[in-house]
N, C-alpha and C positions, 0 to 999 in steps of 0.2 A: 487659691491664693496666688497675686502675680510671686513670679521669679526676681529677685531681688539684685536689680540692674548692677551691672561691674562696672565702677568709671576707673579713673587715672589712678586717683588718690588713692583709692583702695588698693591698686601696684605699687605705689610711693611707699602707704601704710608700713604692706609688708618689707618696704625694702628697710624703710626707717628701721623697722622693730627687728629686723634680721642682718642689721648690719655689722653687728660683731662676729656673724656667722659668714657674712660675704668678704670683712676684711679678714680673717682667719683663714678663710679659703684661698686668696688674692696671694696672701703674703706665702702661703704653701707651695701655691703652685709656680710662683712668680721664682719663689727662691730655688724651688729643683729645675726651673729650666735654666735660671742664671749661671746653677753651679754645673748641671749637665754640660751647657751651652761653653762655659769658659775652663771648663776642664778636660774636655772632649779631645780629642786627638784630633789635628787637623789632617783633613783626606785631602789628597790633588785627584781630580777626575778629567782623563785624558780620554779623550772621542775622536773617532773616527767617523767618514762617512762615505756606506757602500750603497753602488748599487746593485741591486739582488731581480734578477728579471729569471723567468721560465725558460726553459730551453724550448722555443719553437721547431728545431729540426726532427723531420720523421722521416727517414732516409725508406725506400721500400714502402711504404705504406699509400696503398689505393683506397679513395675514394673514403679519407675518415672524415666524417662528419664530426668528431667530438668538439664539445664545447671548449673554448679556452682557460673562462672566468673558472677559476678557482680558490675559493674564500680562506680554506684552511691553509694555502700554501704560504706564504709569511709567515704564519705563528709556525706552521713545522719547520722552518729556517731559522726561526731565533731560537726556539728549545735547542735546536740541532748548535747552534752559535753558542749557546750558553751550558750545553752537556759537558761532561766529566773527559769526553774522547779528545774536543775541541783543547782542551784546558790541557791535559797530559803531550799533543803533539806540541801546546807553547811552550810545556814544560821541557820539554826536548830540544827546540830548536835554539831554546834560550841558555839549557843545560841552569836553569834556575836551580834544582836540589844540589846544585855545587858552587854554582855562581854568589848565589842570590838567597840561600838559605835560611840565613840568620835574619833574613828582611819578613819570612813569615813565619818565623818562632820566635821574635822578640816580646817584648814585653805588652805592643802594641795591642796584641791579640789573646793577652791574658783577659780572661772572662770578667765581667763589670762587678759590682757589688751584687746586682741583685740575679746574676748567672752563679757566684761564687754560695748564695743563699739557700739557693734552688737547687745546687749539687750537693752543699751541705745536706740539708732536708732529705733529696733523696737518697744519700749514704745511710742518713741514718734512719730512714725508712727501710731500708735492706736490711740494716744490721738487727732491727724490730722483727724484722720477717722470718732473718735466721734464726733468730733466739726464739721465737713462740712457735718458727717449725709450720707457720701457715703457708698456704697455699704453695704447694712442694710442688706442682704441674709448673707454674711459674717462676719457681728459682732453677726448675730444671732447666727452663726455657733460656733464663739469662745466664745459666752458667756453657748451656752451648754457643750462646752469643758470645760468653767471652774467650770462648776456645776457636772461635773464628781469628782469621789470618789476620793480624795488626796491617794498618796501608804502612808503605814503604812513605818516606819521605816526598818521593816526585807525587804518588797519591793525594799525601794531604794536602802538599804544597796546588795540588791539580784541583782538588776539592774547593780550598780556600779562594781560587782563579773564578771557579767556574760559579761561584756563590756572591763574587764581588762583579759581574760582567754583567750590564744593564742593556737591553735592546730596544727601542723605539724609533717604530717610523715617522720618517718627517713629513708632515701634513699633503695631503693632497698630491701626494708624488711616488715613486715606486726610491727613494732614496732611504735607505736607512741610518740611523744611528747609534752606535756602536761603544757604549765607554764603560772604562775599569776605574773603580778607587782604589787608590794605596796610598799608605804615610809617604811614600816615598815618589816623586813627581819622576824621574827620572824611569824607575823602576814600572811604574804606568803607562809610558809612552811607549816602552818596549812592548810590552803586553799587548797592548791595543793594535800595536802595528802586525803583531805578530797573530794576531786571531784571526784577521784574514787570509793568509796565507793556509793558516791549521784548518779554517772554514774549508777550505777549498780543496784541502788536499784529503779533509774527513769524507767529504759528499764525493768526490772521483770515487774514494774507496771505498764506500759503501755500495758507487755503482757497481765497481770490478764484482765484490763479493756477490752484490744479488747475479749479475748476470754469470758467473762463472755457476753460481748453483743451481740458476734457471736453468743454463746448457747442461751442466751437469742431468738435471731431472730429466728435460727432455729428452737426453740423447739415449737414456733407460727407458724411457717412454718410447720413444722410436722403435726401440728393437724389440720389443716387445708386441708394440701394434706392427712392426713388421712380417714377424713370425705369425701373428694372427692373422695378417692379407694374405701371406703363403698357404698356411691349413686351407683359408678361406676358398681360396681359390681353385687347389687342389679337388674340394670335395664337388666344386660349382663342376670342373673339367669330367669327375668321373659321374658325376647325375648326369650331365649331357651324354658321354658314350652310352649311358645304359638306357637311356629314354628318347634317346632318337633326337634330340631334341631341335635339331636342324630342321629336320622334316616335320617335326610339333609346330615350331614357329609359323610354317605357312601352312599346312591343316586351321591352326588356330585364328589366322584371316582369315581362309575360306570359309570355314564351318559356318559365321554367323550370317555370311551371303545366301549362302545352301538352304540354311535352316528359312530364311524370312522365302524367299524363291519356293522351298517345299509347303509351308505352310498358305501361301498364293495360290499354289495350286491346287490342294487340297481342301481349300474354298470355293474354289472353284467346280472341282469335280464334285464336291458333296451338292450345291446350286445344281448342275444338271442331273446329276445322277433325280433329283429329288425331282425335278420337271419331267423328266422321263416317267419314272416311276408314278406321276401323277397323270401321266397319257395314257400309260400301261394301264392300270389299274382300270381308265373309264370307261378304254375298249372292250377289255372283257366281260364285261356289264353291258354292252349294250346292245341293240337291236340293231340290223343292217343297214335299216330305212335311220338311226340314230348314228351310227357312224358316219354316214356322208356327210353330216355336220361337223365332225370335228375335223381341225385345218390339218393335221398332218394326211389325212386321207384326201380330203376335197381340194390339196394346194398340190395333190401327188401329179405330174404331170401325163403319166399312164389313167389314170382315174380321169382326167378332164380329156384325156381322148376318145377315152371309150365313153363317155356321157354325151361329147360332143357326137359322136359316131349313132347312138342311141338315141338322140336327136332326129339325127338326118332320119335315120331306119323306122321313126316313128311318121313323122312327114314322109315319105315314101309310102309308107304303107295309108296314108291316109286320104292320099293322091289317087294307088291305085284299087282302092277300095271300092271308088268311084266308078272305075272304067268294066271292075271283075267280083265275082262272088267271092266269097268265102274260099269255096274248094278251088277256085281258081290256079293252076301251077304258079303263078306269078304272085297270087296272093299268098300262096302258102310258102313259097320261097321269101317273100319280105317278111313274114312272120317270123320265119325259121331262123333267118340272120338277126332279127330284134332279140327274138329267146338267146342266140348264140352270144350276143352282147353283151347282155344283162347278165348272163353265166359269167363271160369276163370281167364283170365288174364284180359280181362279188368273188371272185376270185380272186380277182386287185385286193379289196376290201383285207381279204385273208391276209393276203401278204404282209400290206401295210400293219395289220394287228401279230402277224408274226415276227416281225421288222421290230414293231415297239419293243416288245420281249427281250429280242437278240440287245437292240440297244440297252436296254435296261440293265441287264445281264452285266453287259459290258462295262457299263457308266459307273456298277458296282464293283466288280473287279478292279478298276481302274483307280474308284476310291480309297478299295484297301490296301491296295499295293501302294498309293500315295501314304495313304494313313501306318503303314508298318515303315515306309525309307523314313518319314518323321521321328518317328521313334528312334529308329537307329541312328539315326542322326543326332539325335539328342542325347542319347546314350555315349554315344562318340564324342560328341561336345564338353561333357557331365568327364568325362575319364580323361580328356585333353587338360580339363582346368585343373583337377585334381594336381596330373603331371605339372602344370606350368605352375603351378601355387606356389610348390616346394621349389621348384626352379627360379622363380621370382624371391623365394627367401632367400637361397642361398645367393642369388646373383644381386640382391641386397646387400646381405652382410658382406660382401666382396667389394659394391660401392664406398658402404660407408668405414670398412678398413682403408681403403686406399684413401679417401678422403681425410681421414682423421692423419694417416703415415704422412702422406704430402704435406699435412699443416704443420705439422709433427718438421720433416726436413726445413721447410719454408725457416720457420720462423729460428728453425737453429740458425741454419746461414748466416737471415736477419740481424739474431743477437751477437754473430761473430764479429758482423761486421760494424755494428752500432754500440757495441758494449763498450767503446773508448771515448764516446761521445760524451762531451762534459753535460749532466741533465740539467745543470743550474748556471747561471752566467753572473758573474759575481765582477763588478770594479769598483777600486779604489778610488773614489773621488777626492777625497781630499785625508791625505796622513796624519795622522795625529803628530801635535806635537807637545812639549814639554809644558806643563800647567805653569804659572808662573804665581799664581794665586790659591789658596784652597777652596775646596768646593763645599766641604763640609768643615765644621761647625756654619749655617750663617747666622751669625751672633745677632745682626740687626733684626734679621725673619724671626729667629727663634723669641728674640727681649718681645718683640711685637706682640708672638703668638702668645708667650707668655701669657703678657698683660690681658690677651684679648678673652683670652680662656678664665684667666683665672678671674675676672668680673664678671664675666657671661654665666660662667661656671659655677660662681657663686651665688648668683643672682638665680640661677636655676636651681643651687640645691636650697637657698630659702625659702625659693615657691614651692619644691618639694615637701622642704619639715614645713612649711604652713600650711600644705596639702594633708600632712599626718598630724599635724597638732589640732586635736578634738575639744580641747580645753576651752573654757568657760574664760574671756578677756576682757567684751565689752560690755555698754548694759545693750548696745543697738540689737548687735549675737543675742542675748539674753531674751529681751525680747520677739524679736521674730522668730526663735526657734522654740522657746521654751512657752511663751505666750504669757508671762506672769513678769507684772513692770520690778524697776528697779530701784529699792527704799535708797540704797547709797553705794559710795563708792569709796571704800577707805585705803588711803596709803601705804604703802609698803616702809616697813621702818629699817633703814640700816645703821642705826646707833647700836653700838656696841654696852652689853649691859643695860637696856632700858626693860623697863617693864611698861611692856604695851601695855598689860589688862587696866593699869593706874595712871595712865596717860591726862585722862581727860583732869585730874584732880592733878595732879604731878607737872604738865606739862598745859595748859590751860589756853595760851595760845600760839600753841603749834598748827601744825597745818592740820595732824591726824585729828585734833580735837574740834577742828574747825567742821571736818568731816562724818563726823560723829553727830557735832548740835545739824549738820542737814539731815543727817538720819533720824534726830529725834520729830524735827521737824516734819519730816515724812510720815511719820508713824502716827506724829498727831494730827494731822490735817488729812488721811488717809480717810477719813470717817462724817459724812456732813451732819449726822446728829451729833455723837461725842466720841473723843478718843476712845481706841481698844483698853478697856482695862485689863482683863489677861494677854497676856502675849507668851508664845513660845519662840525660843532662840533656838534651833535645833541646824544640822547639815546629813549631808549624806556619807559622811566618812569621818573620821577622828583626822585632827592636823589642821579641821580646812580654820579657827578661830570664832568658833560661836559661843564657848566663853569667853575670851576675849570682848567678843561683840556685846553678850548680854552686858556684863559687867559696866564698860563704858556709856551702853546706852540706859544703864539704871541710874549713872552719877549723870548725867548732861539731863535727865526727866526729873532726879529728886533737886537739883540744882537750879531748877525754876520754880519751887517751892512745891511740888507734887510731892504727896508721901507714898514712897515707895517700898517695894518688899522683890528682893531678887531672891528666888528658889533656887539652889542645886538640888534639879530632880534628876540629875546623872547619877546615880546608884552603882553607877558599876566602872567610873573613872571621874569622880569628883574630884572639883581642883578650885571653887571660889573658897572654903578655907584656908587656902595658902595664899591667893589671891589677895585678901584680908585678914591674912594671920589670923586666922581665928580658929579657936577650940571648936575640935571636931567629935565629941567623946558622943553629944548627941543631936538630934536634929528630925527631919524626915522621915526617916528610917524610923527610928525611935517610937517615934510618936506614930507611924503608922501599923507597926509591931505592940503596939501597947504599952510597950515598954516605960515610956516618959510621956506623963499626960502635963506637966509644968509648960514652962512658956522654954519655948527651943529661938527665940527669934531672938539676934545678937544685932546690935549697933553697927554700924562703920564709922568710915571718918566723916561721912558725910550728915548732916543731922538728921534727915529725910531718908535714908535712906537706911533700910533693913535689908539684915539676911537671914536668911534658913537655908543651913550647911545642910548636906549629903546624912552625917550621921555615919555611924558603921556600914561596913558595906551586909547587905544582906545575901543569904545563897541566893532569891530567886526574887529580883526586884519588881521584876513585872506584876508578879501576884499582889506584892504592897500597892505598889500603883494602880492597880485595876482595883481596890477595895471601896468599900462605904466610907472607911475612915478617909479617906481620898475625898472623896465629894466633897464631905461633912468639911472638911479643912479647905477646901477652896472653895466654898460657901462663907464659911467664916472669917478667913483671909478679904474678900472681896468686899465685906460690910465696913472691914477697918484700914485696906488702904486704894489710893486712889490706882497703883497700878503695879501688877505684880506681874514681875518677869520671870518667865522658869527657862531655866536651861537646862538641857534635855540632852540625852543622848542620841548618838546618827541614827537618821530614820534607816541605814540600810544593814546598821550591823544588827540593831534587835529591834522588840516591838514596841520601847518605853514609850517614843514619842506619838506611837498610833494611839496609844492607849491615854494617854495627857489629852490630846484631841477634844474629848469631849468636856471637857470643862476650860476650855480658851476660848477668846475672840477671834485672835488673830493670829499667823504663823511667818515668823520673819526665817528665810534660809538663809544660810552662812555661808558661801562659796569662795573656795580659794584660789585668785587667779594665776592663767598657765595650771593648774594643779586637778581643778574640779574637772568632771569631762561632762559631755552633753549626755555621753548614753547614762551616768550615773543621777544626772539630774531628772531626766526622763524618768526612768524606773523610781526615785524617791516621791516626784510628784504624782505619779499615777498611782502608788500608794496613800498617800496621803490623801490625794480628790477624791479615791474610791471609799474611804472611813467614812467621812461625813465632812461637807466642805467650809470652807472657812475662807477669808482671804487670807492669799501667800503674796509676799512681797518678796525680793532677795537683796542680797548685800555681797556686794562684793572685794573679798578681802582681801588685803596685801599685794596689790596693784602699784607698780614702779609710775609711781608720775615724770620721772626722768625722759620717759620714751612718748615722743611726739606724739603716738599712736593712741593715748589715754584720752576718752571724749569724759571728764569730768560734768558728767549730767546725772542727777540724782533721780528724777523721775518719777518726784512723790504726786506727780500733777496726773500722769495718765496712771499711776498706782489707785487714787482716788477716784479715777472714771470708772475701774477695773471692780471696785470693790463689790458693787451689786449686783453684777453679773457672777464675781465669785463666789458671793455667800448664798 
């Protein structure tokens, strides 16, 4: 289902049908600002205007990068402008607790009606407290509150200052504004002149104080970390006598040259040692004829002499071979010098392989003794750092005392010489002077706001109670929420002494009766074969007028010559006997108890029209109504008239009318408007759909047609579309 568009009208609706609640409201609020407004005490508000700029100078100070921009510094200027310290030096300079006294203890400042309310209340919330003895942690509390020191006069009088002094900066500029109220114009302008001065001379002395304790701290600080650079030092002076430490320092350069130099050459010497040792080794392995192959022997330059020499002595002998025998002297003399050669050479041979050895020998010695000074040397290295470690702590902590003491003197100096320095730069631009006008009440703002409030105000809290009023108003509401159309819409009566229920016989053409023949109308045109001849008149609560309703719509159906028969099947708050004065000794009840089998059905004033009264009330009506004798009599009833109307008790207080249900055609509800609510109508028709269905039509009762808002539409036309889908 679409959502059910909001135009204009329907904000006009509410305002029409709420406007005793918007002029009620208007006239409330209109009248306490009028009388606020012109009974108010008239204030003069005298302003000054400073300005308030940062102190740039840093006397001493190298290389600050700090930023300038600082956000919070204006608002900690006007708290500072508008504290309790500010207020007591104007109270001093002005001697107000003696001058000017009676200016803030008059009558001026006697607390309002609803200050005087709220001390009332809570005296006598205390005095509640005392007598019932509760909560003793909290009377203990305010009874030490009230053994606190009373303020002196200049106090309050400082209090009252600093609670009336207003500070705002003027747009887009470093200018401030600065203004007090008092009754008194004169007494204002004093004030305000004098708070810059009290500004000025509060922030000097709150710098004197910081910086007097800052020196103060420091100069405790100082001597302290100066005694700790003396120990300090002290202990660094006696490590150095005991550890040499002079002669450490340059050990401790050397060492790491020594070491890289010794470990160089013991790379070295291990490479040859290891080449040697692999000439050694091949020599002794091999054959004579095999050694003159390896180069330290055949490169020897004795070895290539005597090979050369061996040479020639081989050629010689091969020369004179030619010329002489064998035994020849000359032969055997060239022989004897070849042999004697050859003897030289492996001789050489010896040497050279006894040579390798000695080098071998040596190449390894050489390595060890490199490889032990390594060691020592590291060893030496390893016990030097040890020494210098602790030496570097202490001559650590020796730095960073000195450095911490210097910052330590530095910045005393600093503060001695900067602590007179104003940190805030404050001028007077323009003095205040004496108000010639008041500043408060303004009576013309105030009648404005009034007005503007109390229409807006009221007009909001309409929408509000129309937002909480859940009531049953229109048939449009009726329809779209409820889903069940609407037989009529009857009048609200404010005649004094009238009897609604005999309206339509009594009152003939009045509006309500006019209201009533559309409801008959509706009831009978609801049906396109033929009128409902049962009908039940029931609601969902007692008050809302469904006797009322039955009653008038029995006289407006028997008054078009229909013969009619109205029931009170209410058993348990019958009222058409009084209705129509009539004897109530038997009836329904009766005759459904067995009691009276004769004829229970009485006359009215109408010819057509009958009644059958209620009858005694019985203990337990439901069980009558739920009987055979029930049937049997609405069987009987229905052969002899043309249409009988029962009224019924609310479907939400018991089960009468679920139990009538089965022997009607039709169910008309009785809603009281502003009165019925939607959740009660909900819950009575979900009971009633869920027994067995019928069509339900509603009426809605006692509706002010005075109020714009009433859409007098009866609705028996979509009541009659409605009917086949309900049954």
């Amino acid at each position: 289902m679409n959502e059910k568009e909001i135009h204009l009208r329907d904000y006009l609706r509410i305002i029409e049908k709420r406007k005793a609640t918007i002029l009620t409201f208007f006239i409330i609020t209109f009248t306490i600002v009028v009388i606020g407004t012109f009974t108010a005490t008239p204030m003069y508000e005298a302003s000054t205007n400073m300005l308030i700029e940062k102190s740039e100078s840093k006397p001493l100070l190298i290389n600050d990068y700090s930023v300038n921009y600082d956000p919070e510094f204006l608002e900690t200027q006007f708290q500072i402008i508008k504290s309790n310290a500010v207020a007591r030096r104007v109270v001093e300079l002005l001697s107000l607790d003696t001058n000017y006294y009676s200016e803030f203890t008059g009558g001026d400042f006697s607390p309002s009606l609803i200050g005087r309310f709220l001390s009332w209340f809570s005296d006598l919330f205390s005095v509640i407290i005392k007598i019932t003895g509760v909560n003793d942690y909290s009377l203990s509390e305010s009874t030490i509150d009230d053994k606190k020191e009373t303020l002196s006069p200049a106090g309050e009088i400082a209090q009252i200052i600093s609670s009336s002094i207003s500070v705002e900066p003027v747009r887009n500029s470093r200018v401030v504004q600065v203004s007090y109220l008092s009754k008194n114009p004169v007494l204002a302008t004093l004030i305000i002149n004098s708070v810059a001065k009290a500004y000025i001379e509060e922030v000097l002395e709150m710098r004197m104080r910081a910086s007097e304790y800052a020196i103060s701290w420091m100069s405790k600080k100082a001597e302290e970390e100066g005694k700790k650079l003396e120990k300090a030092e002290n202990l660094l002076q006696e490590y150095i006598r005991e550890k040499d430490i002079v002669t450490i320092e340059d050990r401790v350069a050397i060492i790491p040259q020594k070491l890289a130099e010794l470990s160089t050459r013991l790379t070295k010497a291990e490479a040859d040692r290891k080449e040697i040792e692999a000439i050694y080794k091949k020599l002794a392995v091999i054959t004579e004829s095999e050694a003159e192959t390896i180069p330290s022997v055949y490169l020897s330059k004795t070895f290539q002499s005597i090979q050369e020499q061996i040479l020639k002595s081989e050629q010689n002998i091969t020369e004179v071979s030619k010329k002489y025998g064998e035994k020849h002297p000359v032969m055997k003399r060239a022989i004897g010098e070849l042999q004697g050669l050859k003897e030289k050479k492996s001789s050489e041979i010896s040497r050279v392989v006894k040579s390798a050895l000695n080098d071998f020998e040596l190449a390894k010695t050489n390595e060890d003794d490199l490889r032990n000074l390594l060691l020592q040397t590291k060893a030496e290295a390893v016990n030097l750092n040890e020494k210098f470690v602790q030496y570097g702590i202490l001559k650590r902590d020796v730095d960073t005392n000195r450095q911490l003491y210097n910052a330590l003197v530095t910045k005393i100096k600093e503060q001695r010489i900067t602590e007179k320095i104003q940190p805030v730069n404050v001028w007077v631009i323009d003095a205040a002077e004496t108000p010639e006008h008041p500043a408060k009440p303004r009576k013309k703002l105030n009648v404005l706001l009034g007005i503007f409030f109390g229409i807006f105000g009221g007009m909001g809290l309409a929408f509000f109670i129309e937002y909480l009023d859940n009531t049953i108003k229109s048939s449009e509401d009726v329809e779209e929420n409820l889903h069940i159309p609407v037989l009529g819409i009857i009048p609200f009566s404010k005649k004094k002494n009238q009897r609604i229920e005999n309206i339509v016989v009594d009152e003939p053409a009045s509006l309500i009766t006019e209201n009533y023949r559309a409801l008959r109308t509706s009831v009978m045109l609801c049906s396109a074969e033929k009128p409902p001849q049962t009908i039940l008149v029931t609601s969902m609560a007692s008050g809302e007028g469904k006797t009322t309703t039955a009653a008038n719509l029995a006289f407006t159906i028997a008054k078009t010559g229909k013969n009619v028969l109205l029931v009170d099947s209410d058993l348990r708050r019958p009222r058409l006997h009084k209705v129509f004065n009539l004897e109530n000794t038997s009836g329904l009840s009766t005759f459904l108890s067995g009691v009276s089998s004769g004829d229970i059905l009485q006359k009215s004033s109408v010819g057509n029209l009958s009644v059958m009264t209620s009858g005694p009330i019985p203990p337990i009506p439901s069980e009558l109504l739920n009987s055979v004798r029930m049937e049997k009599l609405v069987k009987t009833l229905s052969s002899k008239f043309d249409h009988i109307i029962f009224d019924s008790a609310p479907v939400l207080s018991v089960t009468d009318s679920q139990i009538l249900i089965r022997f009607i055609d039709s169910i008309i509800i009785v809603a009281r408007a502003n009165h019925t609510t939607y959740e009660a109508a909900r819950k009575g028709l979900k009971i009633l759909k869920e027994i067995e269905p019928h069509p339900i039509g509603m009426v809605i009762n006692a509706v002010d047609t005075k109020r714009g808002w009433i859409n007098h539409y009866y609705g028996y036309d979509g009541y009659c579309s409605r009917v086949a889908d309900d049954s």
